[in-house]
N, C-alpha and C positions, 0 to 999 in steps of 0.2 A: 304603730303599724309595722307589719313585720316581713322586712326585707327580702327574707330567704333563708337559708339555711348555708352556712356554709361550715366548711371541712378545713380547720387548719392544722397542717401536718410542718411541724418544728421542731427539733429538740430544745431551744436552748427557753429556760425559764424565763428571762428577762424580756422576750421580745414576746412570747406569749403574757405574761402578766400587762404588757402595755396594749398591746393590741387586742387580747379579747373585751377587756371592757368598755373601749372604743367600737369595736365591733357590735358589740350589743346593743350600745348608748345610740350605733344607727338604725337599729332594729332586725338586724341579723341574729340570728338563734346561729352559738359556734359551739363543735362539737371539737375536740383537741385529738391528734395523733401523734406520737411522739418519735414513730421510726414508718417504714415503709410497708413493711406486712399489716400493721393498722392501719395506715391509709387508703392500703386495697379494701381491706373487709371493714373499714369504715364507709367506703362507696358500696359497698352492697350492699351493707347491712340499713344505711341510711339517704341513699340516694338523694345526694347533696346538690344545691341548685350552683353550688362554687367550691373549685379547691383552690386554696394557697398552700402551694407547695414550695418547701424549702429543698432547693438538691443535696446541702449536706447530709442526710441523714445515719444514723450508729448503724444503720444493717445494712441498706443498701442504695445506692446513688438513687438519686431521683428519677432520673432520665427514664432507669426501668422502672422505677414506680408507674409515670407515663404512659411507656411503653404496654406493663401489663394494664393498667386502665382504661387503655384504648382500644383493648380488644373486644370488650363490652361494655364499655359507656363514653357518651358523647358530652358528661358536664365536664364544661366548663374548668379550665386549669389556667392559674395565673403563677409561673415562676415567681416566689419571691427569695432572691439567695445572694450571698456574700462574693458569689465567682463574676469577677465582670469579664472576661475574657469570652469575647469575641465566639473562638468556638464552642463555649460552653452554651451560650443563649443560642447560637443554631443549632446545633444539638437539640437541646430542648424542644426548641419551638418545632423543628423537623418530625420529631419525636410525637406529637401530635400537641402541644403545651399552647394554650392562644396567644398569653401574652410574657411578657419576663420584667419584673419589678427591682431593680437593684439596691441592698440592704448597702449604708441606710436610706431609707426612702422619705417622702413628705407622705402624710396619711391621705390628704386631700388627693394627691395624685393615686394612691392606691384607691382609693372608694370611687375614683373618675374610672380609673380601669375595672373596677369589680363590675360597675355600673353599667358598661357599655358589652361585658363579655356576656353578666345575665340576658341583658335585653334581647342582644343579639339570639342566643339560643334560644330564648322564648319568643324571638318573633320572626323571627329566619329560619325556617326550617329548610335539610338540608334539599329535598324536593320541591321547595316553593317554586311553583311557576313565573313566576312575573317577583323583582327586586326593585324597587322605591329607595331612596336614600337623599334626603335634600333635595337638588336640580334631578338627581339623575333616576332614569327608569331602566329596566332594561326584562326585556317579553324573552326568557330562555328557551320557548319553546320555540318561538319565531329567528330567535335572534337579532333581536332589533334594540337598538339602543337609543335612547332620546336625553336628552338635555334641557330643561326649562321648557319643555313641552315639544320641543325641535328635533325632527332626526338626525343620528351623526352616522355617517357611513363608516366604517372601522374594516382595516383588511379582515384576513381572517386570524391572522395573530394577534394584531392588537386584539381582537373579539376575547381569543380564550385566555389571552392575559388578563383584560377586562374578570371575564368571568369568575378565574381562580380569585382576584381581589373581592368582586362582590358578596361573591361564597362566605368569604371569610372577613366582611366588613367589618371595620373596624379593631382589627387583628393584625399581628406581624404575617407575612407571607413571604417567607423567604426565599433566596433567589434560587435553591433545589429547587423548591416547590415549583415556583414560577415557569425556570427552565423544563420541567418535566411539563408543564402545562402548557407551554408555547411549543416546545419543541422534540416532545418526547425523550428527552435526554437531559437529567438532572448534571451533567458532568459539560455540557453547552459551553461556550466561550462565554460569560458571561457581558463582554461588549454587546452581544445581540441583543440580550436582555437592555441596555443600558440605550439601544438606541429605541427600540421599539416602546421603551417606556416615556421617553423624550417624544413620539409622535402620537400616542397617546395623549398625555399633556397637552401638546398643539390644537388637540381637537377636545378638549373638555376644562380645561380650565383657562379662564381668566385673564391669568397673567404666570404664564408656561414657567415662566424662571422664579415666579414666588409662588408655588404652589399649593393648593392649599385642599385638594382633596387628592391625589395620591403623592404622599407622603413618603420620603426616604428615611429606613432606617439605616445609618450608616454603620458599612461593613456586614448588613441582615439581610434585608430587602427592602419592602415596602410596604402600606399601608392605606388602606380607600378609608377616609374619614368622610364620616357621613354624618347631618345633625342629625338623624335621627332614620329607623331600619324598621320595615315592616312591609 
């Protein structure tokens, strides 16, 4: 049965010769790009349901691979690269990039990420009226948010913090983003963020201090894990 299509854009032979036939073996159709000009006119020419992009690339950093990809197409991009510093994955992901995978990885965990960035673009579109995810609903026309069937009243910050998470469930949303989303100002003390994420919590999960649908990534932002988006 056949997965998708995905775009893997790598230079180095050895991690391509492991992973495309893994890739395949899950029933992904992989087309290969070896630098970043092919990775652009590999999205046009083939409009891929997934890229795995490495940021080292011989011509040009990834980040503007991203960049120029984002100016016309919304698939789906999953950093996979050898940089693990901190600014480099916010970059990215700011960049427009959904998720960041760190070489070396476990394959399991990349096919969990592939897995949840397709579904999400094929079943969250980005003017879906009404967002479903596990317990939670939320009516964006209304503005109304429910939990297990229950309404939660949310100020209006927690609301568009909410929001920017669900948009992009089950993806990194880093704290730029967030800050420009709560507060119109990417450049925010980021404590505000840190408190306003804390009462959020209070009022959607469980058990606030072991969290287990918005997700910290630390030194990134954050993450709405949802079993399932539609």
């Amino acid at each position: 049965m056949t997965q998708g299509h995905v775009l893997l854009v790598d230079d180095e032979p050895a991690l391509i010769s492991v992973l495309q036939p893994v890739l395949k073996a899950a029933g992904y159709t992989v087309k290969i790009a070896g630098d970043g000009h092919s990775a652009i006119s590999g999205v046009i020419a083939h409009d891929p349901d997934l890229v795995l992009l490495d940021l080292g690339l011989p011509d040009m950093d990834g980040k503007e691979v991203i960049r120029v990809i984002r100016k016309s197409s919304q698939v789906p991009i999953i950093v996979v690269s050898a940089r693990h510093q901190e600014a480099e994955k916010i970059a990215a992901l700011d960049e427009g990039a959904d998720d960041y995978v760190n070489k070396p990885f476990e394959i399991g965990e990349l096919m969990a990420r592939m897995r949840v960035a397709v579904r999400r673009y094929a079943a969250q579109p980005a003017n879906a009226a009404v967002f479903r995810g596990g317990p939670l609903k939320i009516d964006f026309a209304r503005r109304e948010v429910e939990l297990m069937g229950e309404p939660v009243k949310l100020s209006p910050k927690e609301y568009m913090l909410l929001h920017a998470l669900a948009r992009n469930a089950g993806q990194v949303v880093t704290h730029k983003r967030l800050l420009a989303a709560g507060w119109n100002n990417s450049t925010a003390d980021l404590q505000y963020l840190r408190v306003y994420m804390g009462l959020l919590r209070q009022k959607l999960e469980e058990n606030p201090s072991e969290p287990e649908l918005i997700i910290t990534e630390p030194g990134v932002g954050y993450r709405l894990i949802v079993s399932d988006v539609g």
